[in-house]
gemmi code that builds the backbone of each chain (N, CA, C; Angstrom):
import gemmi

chains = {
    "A": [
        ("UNK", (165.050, -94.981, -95.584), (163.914, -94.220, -95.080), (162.679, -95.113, -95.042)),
        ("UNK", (161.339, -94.777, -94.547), (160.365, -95.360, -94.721), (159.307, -94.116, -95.362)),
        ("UNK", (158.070, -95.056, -95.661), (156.840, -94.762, -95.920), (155.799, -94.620, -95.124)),
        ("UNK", (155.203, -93.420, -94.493), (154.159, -94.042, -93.496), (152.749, -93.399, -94.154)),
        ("UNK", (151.648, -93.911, -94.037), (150.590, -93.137, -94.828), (149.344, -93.569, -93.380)),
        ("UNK", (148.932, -92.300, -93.105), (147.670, -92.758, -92.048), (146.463, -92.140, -92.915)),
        ("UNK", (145.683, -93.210, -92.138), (143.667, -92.535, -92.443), (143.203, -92.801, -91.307)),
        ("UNK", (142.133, -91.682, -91.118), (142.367, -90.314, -91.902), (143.095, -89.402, -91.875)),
        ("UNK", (143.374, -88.555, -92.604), (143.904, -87.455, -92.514), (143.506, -86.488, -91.239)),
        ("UNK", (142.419, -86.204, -91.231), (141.486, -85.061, -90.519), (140.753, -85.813, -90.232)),
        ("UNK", (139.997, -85.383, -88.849), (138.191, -86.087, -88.503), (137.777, -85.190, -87.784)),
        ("UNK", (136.582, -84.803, -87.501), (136.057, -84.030, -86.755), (134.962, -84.815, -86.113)),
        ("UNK", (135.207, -84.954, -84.471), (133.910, -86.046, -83.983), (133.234, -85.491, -82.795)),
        ("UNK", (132.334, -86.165, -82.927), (131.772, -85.705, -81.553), (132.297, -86.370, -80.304)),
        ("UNK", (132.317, -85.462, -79.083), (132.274, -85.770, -77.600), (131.417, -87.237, -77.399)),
        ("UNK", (131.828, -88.593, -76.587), (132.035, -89.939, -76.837), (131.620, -90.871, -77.344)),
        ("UNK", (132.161, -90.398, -78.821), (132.404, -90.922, -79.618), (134.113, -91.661, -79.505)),
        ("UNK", (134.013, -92.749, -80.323), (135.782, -93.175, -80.872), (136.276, -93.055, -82.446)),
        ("UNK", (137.306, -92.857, -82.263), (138.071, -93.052, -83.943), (139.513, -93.827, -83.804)),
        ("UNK", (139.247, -94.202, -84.649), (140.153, -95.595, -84.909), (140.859, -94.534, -86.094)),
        ("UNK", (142.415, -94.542, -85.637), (143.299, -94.102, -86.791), (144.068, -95.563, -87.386)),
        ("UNK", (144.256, -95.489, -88.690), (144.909, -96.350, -89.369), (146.673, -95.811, -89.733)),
        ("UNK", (147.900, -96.925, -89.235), (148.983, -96.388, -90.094), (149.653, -97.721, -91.069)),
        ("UNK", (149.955, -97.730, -92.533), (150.366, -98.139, -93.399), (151.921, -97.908, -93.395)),
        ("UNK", (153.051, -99.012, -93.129), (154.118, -98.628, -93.477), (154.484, -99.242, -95.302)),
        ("UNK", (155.440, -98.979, -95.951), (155.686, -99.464, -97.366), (156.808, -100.646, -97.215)),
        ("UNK", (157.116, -101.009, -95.691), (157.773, -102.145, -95.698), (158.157, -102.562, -94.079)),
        ("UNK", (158.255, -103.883, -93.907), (158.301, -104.207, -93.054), (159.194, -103.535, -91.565)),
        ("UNK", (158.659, -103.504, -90.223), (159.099, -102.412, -89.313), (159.047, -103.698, -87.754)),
        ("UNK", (159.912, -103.478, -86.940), (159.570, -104.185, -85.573), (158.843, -103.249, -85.165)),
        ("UNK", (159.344, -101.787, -84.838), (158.455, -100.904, -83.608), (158.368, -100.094, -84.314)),
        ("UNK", (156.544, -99.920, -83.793), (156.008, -98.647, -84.449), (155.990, -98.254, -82.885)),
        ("UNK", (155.263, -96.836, -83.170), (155.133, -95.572, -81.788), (154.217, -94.913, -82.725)),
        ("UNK", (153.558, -93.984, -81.307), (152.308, -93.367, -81.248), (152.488, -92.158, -80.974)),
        ("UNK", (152.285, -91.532, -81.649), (152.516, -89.880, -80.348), (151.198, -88.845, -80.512)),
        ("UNK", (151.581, -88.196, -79.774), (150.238, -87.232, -79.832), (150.897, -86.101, -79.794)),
        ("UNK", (150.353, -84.911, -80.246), (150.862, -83.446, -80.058), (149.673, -82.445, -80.077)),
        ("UNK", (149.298, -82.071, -78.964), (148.336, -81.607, -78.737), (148.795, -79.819, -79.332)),
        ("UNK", (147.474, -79.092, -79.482), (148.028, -77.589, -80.221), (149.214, -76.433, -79.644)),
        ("UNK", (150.217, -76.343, -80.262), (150.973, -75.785, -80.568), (152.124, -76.486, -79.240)),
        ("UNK", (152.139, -77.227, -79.010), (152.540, -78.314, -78.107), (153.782, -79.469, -78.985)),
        ("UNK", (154.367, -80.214, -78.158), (155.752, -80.576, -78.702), (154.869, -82.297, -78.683)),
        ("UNK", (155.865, -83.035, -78.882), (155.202, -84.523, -79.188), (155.204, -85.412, -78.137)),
        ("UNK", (154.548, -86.070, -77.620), (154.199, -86.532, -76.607), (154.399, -88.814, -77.114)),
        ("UNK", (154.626, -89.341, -76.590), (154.813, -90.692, -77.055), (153.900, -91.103, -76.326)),
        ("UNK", (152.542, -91.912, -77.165), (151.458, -92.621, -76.066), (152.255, -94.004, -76.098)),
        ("UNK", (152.508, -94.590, -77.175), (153.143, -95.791, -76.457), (153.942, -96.886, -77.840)),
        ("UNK", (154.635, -97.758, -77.211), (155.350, -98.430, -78.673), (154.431, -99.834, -78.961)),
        ("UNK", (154.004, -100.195, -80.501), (153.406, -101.769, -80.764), (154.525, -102.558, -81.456)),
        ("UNK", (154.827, -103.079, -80.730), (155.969, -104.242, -81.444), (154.993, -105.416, -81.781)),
        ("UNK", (155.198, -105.930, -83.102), (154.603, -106.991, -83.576), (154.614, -108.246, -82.410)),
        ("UNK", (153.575, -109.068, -82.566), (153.510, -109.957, -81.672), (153.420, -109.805, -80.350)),
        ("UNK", (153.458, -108.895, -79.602), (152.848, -108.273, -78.361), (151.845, -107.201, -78.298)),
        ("UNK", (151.998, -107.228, -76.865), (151.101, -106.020, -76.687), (151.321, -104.401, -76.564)),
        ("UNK", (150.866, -103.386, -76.637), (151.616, -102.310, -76.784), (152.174, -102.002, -75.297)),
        ("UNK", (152.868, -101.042, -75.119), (153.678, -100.626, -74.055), (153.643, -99.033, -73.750)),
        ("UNK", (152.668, -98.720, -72.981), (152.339, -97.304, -72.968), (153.060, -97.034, -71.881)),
        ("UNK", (153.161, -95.567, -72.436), (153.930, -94.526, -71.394), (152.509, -94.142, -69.902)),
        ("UNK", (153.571, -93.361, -69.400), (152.333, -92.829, -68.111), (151.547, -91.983, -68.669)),
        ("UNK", (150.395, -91.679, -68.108), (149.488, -90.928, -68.344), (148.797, -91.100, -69.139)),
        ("UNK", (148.909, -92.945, -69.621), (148.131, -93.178, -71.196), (148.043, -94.698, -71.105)),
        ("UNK", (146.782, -94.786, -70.718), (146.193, -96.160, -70.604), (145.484, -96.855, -72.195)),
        ("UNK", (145.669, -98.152, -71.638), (144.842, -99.372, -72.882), (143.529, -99.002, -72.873)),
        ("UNK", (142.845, -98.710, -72.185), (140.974, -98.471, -72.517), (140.886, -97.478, -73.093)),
        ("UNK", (141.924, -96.588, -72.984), (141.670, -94.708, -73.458), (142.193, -95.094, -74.940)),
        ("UNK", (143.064, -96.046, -74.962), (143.912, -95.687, -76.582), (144.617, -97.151, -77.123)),
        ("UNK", (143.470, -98.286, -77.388), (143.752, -98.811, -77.681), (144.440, -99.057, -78.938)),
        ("UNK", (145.142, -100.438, -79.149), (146.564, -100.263, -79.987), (146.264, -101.696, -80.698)),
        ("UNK", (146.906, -101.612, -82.098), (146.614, -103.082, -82.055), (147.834, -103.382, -83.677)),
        ("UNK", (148.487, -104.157, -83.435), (149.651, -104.352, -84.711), (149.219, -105.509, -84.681)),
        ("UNK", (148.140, -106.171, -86.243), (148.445, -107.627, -86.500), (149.319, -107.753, -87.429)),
        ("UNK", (150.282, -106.769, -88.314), (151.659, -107.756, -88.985), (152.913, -106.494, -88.813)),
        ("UNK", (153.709, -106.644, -89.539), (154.865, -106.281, -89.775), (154.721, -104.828, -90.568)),
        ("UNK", (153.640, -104.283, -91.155), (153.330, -102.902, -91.750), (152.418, -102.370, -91.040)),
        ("UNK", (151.555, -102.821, -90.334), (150.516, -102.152, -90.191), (150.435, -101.890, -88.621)),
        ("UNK", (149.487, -100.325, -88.243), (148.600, -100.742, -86.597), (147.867, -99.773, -86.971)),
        ("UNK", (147.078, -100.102, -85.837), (145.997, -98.956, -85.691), (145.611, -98.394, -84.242)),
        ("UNK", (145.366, -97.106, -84.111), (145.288, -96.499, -82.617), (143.596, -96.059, -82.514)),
        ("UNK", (143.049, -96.480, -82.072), (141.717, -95.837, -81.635), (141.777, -95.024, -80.432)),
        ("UNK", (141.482, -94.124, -80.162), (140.841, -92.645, -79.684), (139.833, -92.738, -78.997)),
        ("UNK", (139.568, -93.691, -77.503), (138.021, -93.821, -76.883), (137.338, -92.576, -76.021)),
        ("UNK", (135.882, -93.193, -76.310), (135.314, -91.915, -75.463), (135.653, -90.494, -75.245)),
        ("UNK", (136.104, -89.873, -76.690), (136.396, -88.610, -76.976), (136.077, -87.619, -76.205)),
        ("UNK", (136.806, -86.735, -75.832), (136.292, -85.049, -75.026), (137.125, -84.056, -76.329)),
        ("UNK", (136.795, -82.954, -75.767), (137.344, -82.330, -76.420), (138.805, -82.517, -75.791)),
        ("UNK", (139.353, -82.484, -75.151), (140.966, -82.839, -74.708), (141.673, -83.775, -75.810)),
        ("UNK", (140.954, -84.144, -76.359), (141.468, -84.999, -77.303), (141.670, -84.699, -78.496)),
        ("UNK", (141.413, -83.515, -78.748), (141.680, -82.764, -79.906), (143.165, -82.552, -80.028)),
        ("UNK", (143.919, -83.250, -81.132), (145.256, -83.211, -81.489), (145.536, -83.703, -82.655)),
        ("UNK", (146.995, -83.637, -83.122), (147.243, -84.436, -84.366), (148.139, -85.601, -83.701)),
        ("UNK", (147.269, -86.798, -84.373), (148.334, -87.914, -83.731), (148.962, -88.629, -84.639)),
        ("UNK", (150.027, -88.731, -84.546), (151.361, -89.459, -85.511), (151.812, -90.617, -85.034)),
        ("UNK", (152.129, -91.356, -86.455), (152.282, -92.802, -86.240), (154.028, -92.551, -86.636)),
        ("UNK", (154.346, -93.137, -85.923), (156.115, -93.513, -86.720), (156.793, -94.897, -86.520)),
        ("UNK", (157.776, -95.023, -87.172), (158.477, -96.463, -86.784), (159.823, -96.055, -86.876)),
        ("UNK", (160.841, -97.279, -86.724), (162.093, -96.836, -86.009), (162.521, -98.132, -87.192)),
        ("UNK", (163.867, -97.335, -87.681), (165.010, -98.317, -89.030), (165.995, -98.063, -87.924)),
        ("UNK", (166.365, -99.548, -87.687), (167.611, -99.708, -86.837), (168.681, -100.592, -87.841)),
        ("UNK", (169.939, -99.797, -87.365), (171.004, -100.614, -88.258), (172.333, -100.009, -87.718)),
        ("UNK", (173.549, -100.491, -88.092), (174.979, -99.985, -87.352), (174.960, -98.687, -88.169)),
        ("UNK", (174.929, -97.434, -86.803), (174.924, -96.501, -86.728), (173.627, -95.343, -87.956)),
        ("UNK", (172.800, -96.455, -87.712), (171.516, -95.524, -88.683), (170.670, -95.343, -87.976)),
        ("UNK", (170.320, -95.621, -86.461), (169.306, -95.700, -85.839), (168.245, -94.366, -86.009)),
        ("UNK", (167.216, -94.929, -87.164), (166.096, -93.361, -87.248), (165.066, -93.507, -86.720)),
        ("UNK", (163.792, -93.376, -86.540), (162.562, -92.929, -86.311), (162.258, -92.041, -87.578)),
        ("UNK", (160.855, -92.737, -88.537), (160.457, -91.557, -89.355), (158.999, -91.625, -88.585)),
        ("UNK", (158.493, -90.523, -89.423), (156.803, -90.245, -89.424), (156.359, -89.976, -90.251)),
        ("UNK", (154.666, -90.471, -90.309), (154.103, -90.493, -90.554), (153.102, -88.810, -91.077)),
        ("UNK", (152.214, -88.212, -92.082), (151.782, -87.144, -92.227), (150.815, -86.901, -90.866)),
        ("UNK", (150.400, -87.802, -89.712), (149.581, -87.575, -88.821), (148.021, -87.061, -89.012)),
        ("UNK", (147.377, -87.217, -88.549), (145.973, -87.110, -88.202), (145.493, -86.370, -87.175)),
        ("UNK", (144.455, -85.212, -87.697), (144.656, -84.592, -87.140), (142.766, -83.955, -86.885)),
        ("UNK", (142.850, -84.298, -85.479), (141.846, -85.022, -84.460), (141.000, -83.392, -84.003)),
        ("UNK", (139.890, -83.246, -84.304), (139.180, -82.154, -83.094), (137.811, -82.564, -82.648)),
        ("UNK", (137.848, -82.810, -81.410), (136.272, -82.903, -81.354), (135.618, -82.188, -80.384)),
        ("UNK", (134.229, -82.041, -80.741), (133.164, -81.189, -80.519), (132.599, -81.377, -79.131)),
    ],
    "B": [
        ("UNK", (166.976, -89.834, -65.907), (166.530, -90.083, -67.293), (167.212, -88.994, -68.194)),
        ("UNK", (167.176, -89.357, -70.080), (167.378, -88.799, -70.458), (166.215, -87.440, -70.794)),
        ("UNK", (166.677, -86.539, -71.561), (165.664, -85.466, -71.621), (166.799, -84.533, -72.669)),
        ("UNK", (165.626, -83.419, -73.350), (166.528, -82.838, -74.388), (165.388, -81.465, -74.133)),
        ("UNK", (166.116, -80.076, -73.718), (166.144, -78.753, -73.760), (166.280, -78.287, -74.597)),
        ("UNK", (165.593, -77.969, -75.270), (165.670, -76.312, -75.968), (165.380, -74.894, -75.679)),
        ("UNK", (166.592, -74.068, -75.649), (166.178, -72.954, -75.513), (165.869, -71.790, -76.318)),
        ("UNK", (164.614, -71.019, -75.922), (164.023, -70.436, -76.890), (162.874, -71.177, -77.547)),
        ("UNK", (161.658, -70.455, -77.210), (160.577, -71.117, -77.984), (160.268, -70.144, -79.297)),
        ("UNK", (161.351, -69.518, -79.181), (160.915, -68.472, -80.837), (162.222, -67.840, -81.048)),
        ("UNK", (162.445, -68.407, -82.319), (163.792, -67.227, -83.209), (163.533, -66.937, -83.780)),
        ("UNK", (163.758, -65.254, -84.467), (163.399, -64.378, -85.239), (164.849, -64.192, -85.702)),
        ("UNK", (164.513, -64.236, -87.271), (166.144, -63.848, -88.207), (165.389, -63.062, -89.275)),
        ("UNK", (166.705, -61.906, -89.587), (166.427, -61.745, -91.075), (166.849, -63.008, -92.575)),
        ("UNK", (166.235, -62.443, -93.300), (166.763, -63.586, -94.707), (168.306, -63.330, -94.741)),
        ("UNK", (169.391, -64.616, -94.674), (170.532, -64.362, -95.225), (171.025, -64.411, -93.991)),
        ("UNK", (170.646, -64.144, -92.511), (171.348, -64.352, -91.138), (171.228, -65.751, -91.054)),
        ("UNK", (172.137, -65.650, -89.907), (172.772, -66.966, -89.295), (171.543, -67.234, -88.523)),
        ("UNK", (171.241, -68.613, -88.785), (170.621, -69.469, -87.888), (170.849, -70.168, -86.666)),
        ("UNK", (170.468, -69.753, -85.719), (171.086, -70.923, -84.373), (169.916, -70.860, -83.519)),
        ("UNK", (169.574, -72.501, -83.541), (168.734, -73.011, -82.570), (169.102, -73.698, -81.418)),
        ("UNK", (168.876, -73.601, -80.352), (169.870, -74.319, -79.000), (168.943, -75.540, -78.491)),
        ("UNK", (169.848, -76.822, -78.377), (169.526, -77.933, -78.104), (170.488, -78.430, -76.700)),
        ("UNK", (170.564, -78.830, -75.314), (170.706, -79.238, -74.549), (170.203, -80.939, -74.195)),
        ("UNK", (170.899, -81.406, -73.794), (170.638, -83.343, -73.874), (170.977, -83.615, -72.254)),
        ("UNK", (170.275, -84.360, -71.715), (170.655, -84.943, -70.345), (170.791, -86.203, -70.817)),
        ("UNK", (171.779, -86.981, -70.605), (171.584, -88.078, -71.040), (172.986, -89.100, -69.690)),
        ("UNK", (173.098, -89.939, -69.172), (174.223, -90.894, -68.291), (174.984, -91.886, -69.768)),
        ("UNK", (173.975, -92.037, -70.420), (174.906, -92.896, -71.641), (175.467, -92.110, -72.926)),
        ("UNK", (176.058, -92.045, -73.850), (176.601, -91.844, -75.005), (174.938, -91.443, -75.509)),
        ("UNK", (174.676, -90.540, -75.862), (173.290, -90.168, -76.341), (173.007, -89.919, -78.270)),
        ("UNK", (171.888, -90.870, -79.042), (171.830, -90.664, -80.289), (170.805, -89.486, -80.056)),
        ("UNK", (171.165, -88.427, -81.039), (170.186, -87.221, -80.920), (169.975, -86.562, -82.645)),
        ("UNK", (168.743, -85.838, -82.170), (168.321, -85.940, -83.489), (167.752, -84.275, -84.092)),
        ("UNK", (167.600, -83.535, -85.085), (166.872, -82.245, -85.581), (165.743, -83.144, -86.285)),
        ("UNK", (164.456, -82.986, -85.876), (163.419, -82.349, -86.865), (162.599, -81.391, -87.286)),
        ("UNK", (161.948, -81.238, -88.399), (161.788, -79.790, -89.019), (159.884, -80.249, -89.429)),
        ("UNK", (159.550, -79.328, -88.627), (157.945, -79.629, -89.136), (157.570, -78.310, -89.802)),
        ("UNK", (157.047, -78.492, -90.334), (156.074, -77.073, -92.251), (154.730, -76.925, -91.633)),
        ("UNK", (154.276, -76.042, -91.400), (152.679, -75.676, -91.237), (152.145, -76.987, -92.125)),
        ("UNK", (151.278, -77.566, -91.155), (150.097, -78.693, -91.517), (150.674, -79.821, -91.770)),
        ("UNK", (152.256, -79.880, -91.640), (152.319, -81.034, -91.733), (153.095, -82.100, -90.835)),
        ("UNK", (153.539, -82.951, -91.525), (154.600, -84.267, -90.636), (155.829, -83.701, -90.016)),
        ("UNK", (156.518, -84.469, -89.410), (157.908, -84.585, -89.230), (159.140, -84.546, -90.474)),
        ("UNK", (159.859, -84.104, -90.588), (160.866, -84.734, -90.915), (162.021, -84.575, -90.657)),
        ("UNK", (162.954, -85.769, -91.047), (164.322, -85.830, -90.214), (165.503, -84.086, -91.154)),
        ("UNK", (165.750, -83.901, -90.510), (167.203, -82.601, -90.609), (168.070, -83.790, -90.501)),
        ("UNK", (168.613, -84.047, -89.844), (169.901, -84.826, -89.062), (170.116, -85.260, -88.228)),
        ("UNK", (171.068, -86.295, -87.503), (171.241, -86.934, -86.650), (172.477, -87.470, -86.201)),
        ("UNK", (172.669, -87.580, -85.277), (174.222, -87.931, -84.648), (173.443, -89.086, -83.692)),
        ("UNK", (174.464, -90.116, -84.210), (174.639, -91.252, -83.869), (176.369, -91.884, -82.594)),
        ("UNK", (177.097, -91.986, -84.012), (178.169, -91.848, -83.268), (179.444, -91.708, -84.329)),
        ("UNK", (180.931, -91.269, -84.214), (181.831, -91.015, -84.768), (181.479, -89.097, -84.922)),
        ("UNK", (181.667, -88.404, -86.247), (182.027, -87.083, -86.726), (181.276, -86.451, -85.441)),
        ("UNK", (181.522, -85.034, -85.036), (180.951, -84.534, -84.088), (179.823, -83.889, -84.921)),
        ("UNK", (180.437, -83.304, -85.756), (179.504, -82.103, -86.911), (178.866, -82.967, -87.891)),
        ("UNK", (177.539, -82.687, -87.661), (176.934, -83.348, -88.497), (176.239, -82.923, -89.614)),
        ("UNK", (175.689, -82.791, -90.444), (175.189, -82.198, -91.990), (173.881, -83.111, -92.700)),
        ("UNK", (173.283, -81.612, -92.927), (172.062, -82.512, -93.031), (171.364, -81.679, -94.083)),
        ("UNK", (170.056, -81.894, -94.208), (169.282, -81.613, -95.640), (169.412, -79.926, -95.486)),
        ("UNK", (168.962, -79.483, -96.722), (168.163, -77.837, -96.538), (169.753, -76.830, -96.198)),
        ("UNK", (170.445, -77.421, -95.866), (171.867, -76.538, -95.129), (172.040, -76.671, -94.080)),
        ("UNK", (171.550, -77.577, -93.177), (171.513, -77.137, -91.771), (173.219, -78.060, -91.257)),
        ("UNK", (173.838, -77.736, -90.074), (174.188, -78.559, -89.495), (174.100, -78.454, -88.037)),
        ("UNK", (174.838, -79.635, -87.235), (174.471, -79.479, -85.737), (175.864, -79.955, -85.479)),
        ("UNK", (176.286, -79.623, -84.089), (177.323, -80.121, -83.620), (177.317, -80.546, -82.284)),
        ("UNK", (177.960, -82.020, -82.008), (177.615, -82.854, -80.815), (178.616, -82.091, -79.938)),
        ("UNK", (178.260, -81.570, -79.004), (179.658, -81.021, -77.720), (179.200, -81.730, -76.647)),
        ("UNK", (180.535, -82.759, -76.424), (179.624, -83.586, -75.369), (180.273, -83.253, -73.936)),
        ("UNK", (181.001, -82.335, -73.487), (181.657, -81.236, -72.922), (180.504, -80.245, -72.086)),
        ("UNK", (179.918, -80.303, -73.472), (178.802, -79.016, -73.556), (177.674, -79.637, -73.028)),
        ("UNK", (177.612, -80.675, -73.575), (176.587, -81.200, -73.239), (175.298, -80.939, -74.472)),
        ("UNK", (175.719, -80.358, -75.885), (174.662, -79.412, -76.713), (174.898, -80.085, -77.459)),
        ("UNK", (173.671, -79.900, -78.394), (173.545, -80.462, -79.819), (172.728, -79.263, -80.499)),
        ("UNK", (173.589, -78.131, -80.854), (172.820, -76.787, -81.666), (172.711, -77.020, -82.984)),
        ("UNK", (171.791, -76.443, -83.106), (171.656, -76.328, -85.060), (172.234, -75.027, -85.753)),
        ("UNK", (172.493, -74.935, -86.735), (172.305, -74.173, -87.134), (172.592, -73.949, -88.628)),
        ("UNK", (172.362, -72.784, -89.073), (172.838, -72.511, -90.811), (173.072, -71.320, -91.095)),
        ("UNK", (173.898, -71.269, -91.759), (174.658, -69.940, -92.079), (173.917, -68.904, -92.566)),
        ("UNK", (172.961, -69.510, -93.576), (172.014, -67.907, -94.165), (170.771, -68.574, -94.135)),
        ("UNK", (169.617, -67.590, -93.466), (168.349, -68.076, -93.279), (167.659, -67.770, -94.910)),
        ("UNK", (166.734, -68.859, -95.222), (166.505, -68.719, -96.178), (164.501, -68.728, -95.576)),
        ("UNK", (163.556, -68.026, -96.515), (162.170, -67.790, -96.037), (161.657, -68.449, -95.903)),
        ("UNK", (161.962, -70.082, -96.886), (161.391, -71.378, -96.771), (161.556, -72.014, -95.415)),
        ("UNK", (162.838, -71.686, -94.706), (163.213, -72.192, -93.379), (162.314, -72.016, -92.334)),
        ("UNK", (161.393, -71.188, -92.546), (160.440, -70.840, -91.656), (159.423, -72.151, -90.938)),
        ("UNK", (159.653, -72.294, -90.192), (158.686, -74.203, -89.401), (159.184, -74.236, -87.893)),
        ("UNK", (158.616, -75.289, -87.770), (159.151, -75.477, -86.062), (160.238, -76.554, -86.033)),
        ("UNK", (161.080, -76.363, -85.335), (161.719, -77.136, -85.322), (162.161, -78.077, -83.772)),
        ("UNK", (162.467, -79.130, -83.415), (162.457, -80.206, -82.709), (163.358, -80.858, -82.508)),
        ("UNK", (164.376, -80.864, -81.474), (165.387, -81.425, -80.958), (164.648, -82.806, -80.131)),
        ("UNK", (165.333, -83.781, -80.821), (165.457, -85.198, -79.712), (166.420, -85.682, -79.397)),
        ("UNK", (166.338, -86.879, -78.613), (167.144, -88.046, -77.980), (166.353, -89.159, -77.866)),
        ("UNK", (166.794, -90.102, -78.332), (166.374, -91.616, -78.393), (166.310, -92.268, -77.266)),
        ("UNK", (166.054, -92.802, -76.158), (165.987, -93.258, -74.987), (165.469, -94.921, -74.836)),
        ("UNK", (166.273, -95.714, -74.233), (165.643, -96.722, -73.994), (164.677, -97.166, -72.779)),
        ("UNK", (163.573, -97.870, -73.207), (163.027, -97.896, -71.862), (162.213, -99.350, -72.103)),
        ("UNK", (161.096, -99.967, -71.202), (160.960, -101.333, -71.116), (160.576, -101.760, -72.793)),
        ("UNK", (160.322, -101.144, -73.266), (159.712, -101.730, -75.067), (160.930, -101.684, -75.919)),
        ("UNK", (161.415, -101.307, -75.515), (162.942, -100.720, -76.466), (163.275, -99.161, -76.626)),
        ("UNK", (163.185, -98.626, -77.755), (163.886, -97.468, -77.509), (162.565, -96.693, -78.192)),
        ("UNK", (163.153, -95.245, -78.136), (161.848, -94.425, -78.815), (162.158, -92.876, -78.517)),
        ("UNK", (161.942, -91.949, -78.973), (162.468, -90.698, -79.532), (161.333, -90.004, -78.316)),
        ("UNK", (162.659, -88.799, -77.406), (161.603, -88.205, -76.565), (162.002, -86.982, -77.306)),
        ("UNK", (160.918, -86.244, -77.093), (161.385, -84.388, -77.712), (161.347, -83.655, -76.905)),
        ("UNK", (162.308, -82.401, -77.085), (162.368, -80.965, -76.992), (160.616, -80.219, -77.122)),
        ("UNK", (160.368, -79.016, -76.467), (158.787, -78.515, -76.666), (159.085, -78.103, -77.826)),
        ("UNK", (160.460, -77.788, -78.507), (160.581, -77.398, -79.970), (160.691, -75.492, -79.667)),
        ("UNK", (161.160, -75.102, -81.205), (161.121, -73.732, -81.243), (160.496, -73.651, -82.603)),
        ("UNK", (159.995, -72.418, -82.668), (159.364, -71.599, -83.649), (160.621, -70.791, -84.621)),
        ("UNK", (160.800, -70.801, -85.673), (161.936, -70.014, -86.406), (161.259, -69.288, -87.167)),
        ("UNK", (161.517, -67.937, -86.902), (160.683, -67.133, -88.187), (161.522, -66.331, -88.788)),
        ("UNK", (161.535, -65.982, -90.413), (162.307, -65.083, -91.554), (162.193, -64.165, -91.524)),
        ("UNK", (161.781, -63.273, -91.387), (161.371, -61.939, -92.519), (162.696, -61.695, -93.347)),
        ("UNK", (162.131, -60.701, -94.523), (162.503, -60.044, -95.863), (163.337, -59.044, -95.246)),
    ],
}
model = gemmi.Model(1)
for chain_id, residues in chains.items():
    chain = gemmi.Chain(chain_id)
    for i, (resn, *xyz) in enumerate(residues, 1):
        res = gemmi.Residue()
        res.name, res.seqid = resn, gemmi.SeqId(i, " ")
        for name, pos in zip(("N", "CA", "C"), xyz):
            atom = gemmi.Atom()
            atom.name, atom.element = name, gemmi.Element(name[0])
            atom.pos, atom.b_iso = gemmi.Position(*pos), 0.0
            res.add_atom(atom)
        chain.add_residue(res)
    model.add_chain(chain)
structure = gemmi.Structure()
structure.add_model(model)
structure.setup_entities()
């Protein structure tokens, strides 16, 4: 299994403004992922950070809106630009344990975003 | 592409009934698919997963699922609903695409107990 721990927990911000979410894994990971789940809504994948590149976003989810950034093997962080209220969600960090026939994805407790 | 259906965005059981949540998979390759179980306010977590080999798979809390690849389904379910069971729950499939692979979801269903 893994460990994932994000900060913050909660934020409440104003309209454009940014927040930078933090995720902590407890041991080393190739691919983390991003997702978003907007209210009462299913999970949405903004995009994967594999160490040593750049992230790889899905459609509908650009680099200026949600920048990404993995400098090692535990860590990334997702910032949240130029906030609306549309952006009010909980966003979850996860990573993926690959191995013969274990292939998981855990997550993270997520963060969980409203703004004003 | 792949993609994973669920039907029913709300089950209602009494305590002690049978549980069954319906999961549907589109998938052209051999598909890894997955149950997760989210708790008011919080994270994810994994139920179970089928990878490859047993069809029936078994997983935390009581639950199991079974791969029908015939069927094309990956249902959940558990024999007696218990009140704690109450959360949303989330059918996936793992999909590869230009970054590597990564978990798409189901809109999920709502499971609710009563006494």
């Amino acid at each position: 299994s893994a460990v994932i721990s994000q900060k913050p927990s909660r934020d409440i911000c104003q309209r454009g403004t940014s927040l930078t979410i933090q995720c902590q894994v407890d041991s080393q990971v190739t691919m983390m992922f991003w997702y978003r789940q907007q209210p009462g809504q299913s999970l949405t994948l903004i995009a994967t950070a594999n160490q040593g590149s750049e992230a790889t976003y899905e459609s509908g989810f650009v680099i200026d809106k949600f920048p990404i950034s993995r400098p090692n093997l535990t860590f990334s962080t997702l910032t949240v630009s130029n906030m609306s209220p549309e952006d009010s969600s909980i966003y979850l960090c996860s990573v993926r344990r690959a191995g013969k026939s274990t292939d998981t994805q855990y997550f993270g407790p997520g963060t969980r975003l409203t703004v004003l | 592409a792949q993609s994973v259906t669920q039907l029913g965005s709300h089950v209602s059981v009494s305590e002690g009934a049978l549980v069954l949540l319906r999961c549907n998979y589109s998938s052209s390759v051999p598909p890894y698919l997955f149950w997760y179980v989210q708790y008011p306010n919080q994270g994810l977590q994994l139920l179970l997963k089928y990878t490859t080999g047993a069809t029936l798979v078994k997983g935390i809390n009581g639950f199991e699922a079974e791969f029908k690849k015939s069927e094309t389904s990956f249902h959940l379910t558990k024999p007696s609903a218990h009140m704690s069971d109450a959360a949303e729950y989330f059918c996936a499939v793992m999909v590869t695409h230009q970054a590597g692979t990564a978990l798409i979801f189901g809109k999920g269903t709502t499971l609710s107990v009563s006494s």
